[in-house]
N, C-alpha and C positions, 0 to 999 in steps of 0.2 A: 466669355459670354458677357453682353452688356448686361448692366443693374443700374438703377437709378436710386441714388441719393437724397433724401427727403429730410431736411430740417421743419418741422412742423411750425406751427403760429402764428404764421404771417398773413392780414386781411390781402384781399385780390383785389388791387385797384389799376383803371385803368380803360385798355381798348387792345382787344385779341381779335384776328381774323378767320373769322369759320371756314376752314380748306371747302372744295366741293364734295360730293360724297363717294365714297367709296361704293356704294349700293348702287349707286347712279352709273362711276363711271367703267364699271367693270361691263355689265350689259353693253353701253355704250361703244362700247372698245370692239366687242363682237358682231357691234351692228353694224360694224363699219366694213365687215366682212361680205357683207350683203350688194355692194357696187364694187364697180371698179375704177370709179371717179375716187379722186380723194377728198377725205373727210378731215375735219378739224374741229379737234374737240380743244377746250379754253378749260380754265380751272381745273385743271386735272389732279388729284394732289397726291403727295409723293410718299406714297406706300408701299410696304412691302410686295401685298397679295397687288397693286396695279403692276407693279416690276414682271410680276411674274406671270402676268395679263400680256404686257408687252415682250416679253420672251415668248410664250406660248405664241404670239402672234406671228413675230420676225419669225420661228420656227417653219411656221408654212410657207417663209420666201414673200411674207407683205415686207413692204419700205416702210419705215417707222421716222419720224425725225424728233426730238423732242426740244422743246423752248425752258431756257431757267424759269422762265413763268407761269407754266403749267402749261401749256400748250403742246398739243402732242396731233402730227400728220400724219395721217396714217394714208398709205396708198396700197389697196389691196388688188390692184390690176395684175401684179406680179403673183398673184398665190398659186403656189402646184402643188401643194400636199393637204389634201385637208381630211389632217389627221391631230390628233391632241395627246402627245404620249405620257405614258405613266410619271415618268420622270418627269415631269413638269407641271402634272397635274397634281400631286399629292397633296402638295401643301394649300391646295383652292378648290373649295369645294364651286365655286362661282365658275371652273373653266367647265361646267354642265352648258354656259353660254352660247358655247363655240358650235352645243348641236344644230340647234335649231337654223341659223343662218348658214353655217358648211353647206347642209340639207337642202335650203330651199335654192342656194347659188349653185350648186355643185350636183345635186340630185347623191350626195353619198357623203357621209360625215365617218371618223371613225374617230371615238373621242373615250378616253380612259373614263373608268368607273371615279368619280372623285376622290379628296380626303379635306381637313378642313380642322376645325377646333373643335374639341370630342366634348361637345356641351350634348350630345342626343343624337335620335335618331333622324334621320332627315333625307328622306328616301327619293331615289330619282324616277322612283313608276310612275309618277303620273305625268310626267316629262314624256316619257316612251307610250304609254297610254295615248296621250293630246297627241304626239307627231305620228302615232300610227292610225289615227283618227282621221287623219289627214291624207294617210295614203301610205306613209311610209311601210317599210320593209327593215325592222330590228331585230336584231338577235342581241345577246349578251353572251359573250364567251370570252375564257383567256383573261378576264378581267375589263376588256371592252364592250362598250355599244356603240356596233357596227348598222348604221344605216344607210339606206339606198333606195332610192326608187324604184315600181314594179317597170321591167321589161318593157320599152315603149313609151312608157311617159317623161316627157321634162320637168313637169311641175308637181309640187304637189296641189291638192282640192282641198278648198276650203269644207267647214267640219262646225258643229257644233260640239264643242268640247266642254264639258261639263268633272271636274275634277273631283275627286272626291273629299279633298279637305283647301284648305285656302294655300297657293303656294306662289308667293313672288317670284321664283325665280323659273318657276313654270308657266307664272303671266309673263313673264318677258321673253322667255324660249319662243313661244306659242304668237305673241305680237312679233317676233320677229320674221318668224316665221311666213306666219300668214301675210304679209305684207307683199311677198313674193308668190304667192299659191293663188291657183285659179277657182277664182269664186269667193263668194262671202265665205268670211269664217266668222263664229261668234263665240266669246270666250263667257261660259257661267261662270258664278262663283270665283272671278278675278279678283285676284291682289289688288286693295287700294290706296297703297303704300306711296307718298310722293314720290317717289323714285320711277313706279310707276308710267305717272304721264309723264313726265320727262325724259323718260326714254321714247314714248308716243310720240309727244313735239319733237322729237330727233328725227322719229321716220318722217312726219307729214312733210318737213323741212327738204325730208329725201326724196319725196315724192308717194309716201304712202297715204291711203286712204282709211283711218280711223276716225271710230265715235266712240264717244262713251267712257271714253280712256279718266278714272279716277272713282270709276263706280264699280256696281262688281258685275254690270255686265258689260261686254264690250265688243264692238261689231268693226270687222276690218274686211274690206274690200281689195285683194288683191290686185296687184298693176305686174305687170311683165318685166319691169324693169324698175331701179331707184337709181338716181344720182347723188353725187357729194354733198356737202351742207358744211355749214361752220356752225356748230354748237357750244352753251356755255354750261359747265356741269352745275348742277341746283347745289344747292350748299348744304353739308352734310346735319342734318336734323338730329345724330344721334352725338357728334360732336359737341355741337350746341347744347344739348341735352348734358353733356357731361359737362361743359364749363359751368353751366345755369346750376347743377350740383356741388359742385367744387367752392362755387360763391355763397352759395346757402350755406354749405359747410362752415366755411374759415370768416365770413363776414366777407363788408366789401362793398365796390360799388362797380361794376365791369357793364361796358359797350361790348356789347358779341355784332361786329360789322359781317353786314352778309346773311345773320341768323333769322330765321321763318318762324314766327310765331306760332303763325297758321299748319305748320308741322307739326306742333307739338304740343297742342290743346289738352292733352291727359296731362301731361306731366309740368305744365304750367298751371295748370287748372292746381294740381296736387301743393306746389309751391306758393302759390298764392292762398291757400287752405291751413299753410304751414306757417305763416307770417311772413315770405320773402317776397320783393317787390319787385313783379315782371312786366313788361311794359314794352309794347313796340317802340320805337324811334324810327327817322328817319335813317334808311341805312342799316337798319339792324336792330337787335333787341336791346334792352337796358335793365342788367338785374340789381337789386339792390338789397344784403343781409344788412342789419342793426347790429347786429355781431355773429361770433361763431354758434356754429348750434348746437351746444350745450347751453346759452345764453338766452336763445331765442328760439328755435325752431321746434314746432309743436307735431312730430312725429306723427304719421299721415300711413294708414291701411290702403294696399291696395293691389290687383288681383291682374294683370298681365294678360294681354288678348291680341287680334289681330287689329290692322287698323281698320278706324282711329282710334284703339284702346289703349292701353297703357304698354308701350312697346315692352318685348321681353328684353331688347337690346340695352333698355332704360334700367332694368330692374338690380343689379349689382351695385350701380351709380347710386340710385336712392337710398338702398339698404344702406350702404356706408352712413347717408350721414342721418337717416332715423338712427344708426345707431347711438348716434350724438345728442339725438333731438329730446324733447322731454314728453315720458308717456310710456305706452306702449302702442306697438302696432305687428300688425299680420300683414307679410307678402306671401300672396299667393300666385303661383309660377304655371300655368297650363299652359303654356308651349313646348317647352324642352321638359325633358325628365331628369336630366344633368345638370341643372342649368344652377345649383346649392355650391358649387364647388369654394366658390372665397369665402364660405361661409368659416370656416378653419381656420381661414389667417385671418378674419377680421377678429375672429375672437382670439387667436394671438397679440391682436393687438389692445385687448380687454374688452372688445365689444361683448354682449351679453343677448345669444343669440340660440335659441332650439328648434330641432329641425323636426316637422312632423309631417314625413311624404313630399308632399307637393305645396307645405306651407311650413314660411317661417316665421316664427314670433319671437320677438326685438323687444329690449326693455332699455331703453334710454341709460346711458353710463354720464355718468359730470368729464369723464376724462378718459382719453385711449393713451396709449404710452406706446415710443417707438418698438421697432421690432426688425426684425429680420422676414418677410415674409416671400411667398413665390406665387406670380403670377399661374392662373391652369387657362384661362384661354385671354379671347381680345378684351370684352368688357368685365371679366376679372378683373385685369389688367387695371384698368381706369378706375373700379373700386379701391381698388389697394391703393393706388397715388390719392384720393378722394382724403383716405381715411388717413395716411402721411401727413399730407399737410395741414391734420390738424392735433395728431399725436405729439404728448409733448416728446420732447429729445429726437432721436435719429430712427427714421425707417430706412429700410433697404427693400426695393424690387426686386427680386431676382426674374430670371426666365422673363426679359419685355422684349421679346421679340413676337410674343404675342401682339403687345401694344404698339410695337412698330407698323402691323398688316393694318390697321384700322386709324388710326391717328400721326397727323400730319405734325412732326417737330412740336409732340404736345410738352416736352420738356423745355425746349426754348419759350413757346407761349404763356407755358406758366412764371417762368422766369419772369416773362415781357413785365407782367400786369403784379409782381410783388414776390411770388413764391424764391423759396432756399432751394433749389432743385438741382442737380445735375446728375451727368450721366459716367458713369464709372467703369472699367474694368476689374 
């Protein structure tokens, strides 16, 4: 099992390229399910949980072709099974994708209950709720949800679907959905996650008809039919979000080319609050430490929500380097109820860190010392390399096959811009 090697101390200078998003192109992969023209997605970046996107796909008999440059053609004219089995669903909770599109082209999906990073609960009822709102016909049995249209109908009807808590990947089941269903659908309470429209601008591209797409309500007018489109995946915000961490950490002066600003207003807002210098450029962002932060970063409280609040996905990233920072502060976590797990190795690695429920309170250390620690999910993963490279002596990763599902060759990039990094057996 790979582990990553961590010499700590080195400022991050330089110019790193933000892969597209993983949150973006997983949806996207599924929408392509939706015609039988072929689709071509660009920026696609090469992760684990995509591989297993593209497996799951070729499974039902689409033609797949992929480009060293992220480029991936997908031609779903060929598909005869549209089914999503256990065995390929386990490790992604995101192949829930695959319903909504099977469903609306196929009139019958049958797609394994998920599995994914055991950060909490994260339930697919309201996935099955919204598609039976619509018309569908689900059952849950054997570990599948088996859906199909009633008796007589080809399409589903549009629905006003009204979810009972905020669910991304319920907003994009449901937009893919209704794209193909007859009549207006209107989604309440929609995800407004940039990943979001971006998968929107993929269908209109296709031929569907959406408003609203980036607010929480949103109105789709089904068409009978989509065709192919060439799309480019939006650049991943939660990536950017960890390199923008990583520099405030160790010091520095890093180009993030490709990165959105406008993505990620909680958590810039927070670094700029903290003494770090964030700044659009042309082409991407530009962050800029004065030094590491035990030297300079003024450790910043803050409480985890949906967007545009302080993502959950952000929250392991920051904690690492308030650990660093001078003060105290409170993270408070209301998304996941799991979501504390690196809190144990970061304070192996001498962080000074207590856990109370759903909130944790950080007292700034002058200095972390390497360790041996173990990744428990994806943005674990990127805390523990955070809080490496700025430990004095040697850390070790274990278990980054977490970090592999979510970050694009984040050890080569770290390399690129100064870090001691590599990857081990």
């Amino acid at each position: 099992m790979d582990k990553l090697l961590i010499r700590g101390g080195n400022p991050l200078r330089g110019e790193v390229l933000i892969s597209g998003a993983k949150n973006a192109a997983l949806p996207e992969l599924c929408a392509t399910l939706l015609t039988a023209d072929p689709v071509t997605l660009r920026n696609v970046p090469r992760l684990q949980d995509v591989n297993t996107m593209l497996k799951l796909i070729r499974n039902m008999g689409v033609q797949i072709e992929q480009g060293a440059d992220g480029t991936v053609r997908v031609d779903a004219s060929t598909l005869s099974t549209p089914e999503a089995p256990y065995e390929l669903v386990k490790t992604m909770r995101a192949s829930v994708l695959a319903l909504g599109p099977l469903l609306a082209r196929f009139g019958e999906a049958t797609v394994s209950l998920p599995g994914g990073c055991a950060i909490g609960s994260r339930p697919v009822d309201q996935h099955l709720k919204g598609l039976a709102a619509m018309g569908a016909e689900i059952v849950v049995e054997h570990g599948y949800m088996i859906a199909r249209l009633p008796k007589g109908r080809t399409r589903l009807h549009g629905a006003r679907i009204a979810t009972d808590m905020v669910t991304v990947t319920g907003t994009e089941n449901f937009l893919m959905a209704a794209s193909l269903a007859e009549g207006e659908t209107v989604l309440e309470n929609a995800a407004q996650e940039p990943e979001i429209p971006d998968l929107a601008e993929m269908l209109i591209q296709m031929g569907a008809k959406i408003e609203g797409h980036g607010t929480s309500r949103i109105h789709i007018q089904g068409v009978e039919r989509l065709h192919g489109c060439t799309h480019q995946v939006v650049a991943d915000r939660i990536e950017t979000g960890t390199f923008l961490c990583a520099v405030a950490a160790t010091g520095g002066d890093v180009v993030l080319k490709h990165g959105r600003i406008d993505h990620l207003d909680a958590v810039v807002d927070k670094l700029r609050e903290a003494g770090v210098t964030v700044q659009a450029v042309e082409g991407g962002i530009r962050v800029q430490a004065l030094g590491p932060a035990y030297a300079h970063f003024k450790a910043q409280s803050f409480r985890t929500t949906e967007y545009p609040g302080f993502p959950t996905d952000m929250q392991a990233q920051f904690m690492a380097v308030n650990c660093m920072g001078h003060g105290h502060s409170k993270v408070t976590e209301t998304i996941f109820e799991n979501r504390f797990m690196h809190v144990n190795e970061l304070v192996r690695l001498g962080a000074n860190i207590q856990i109370d429920g759903k909130i944790a309170v950080i007292e700034g250390v002058e200095r972390l010392s390497g360790a041996t620690v173990m990744a428990t999910d994806l943005r674990a993963s990127a805390s523990l390399v955070i809080a490496g490279l700025v430990a004095e002596g040697e850390t070790v990763v274990d278990r980054i096959y977490h970090l592999d599902r979510g970050y694009d060759q984040m050890e080569a990039k770290l390399r690129g811009i100064g870090a001691d990094i590599e990857r081990i057996k």
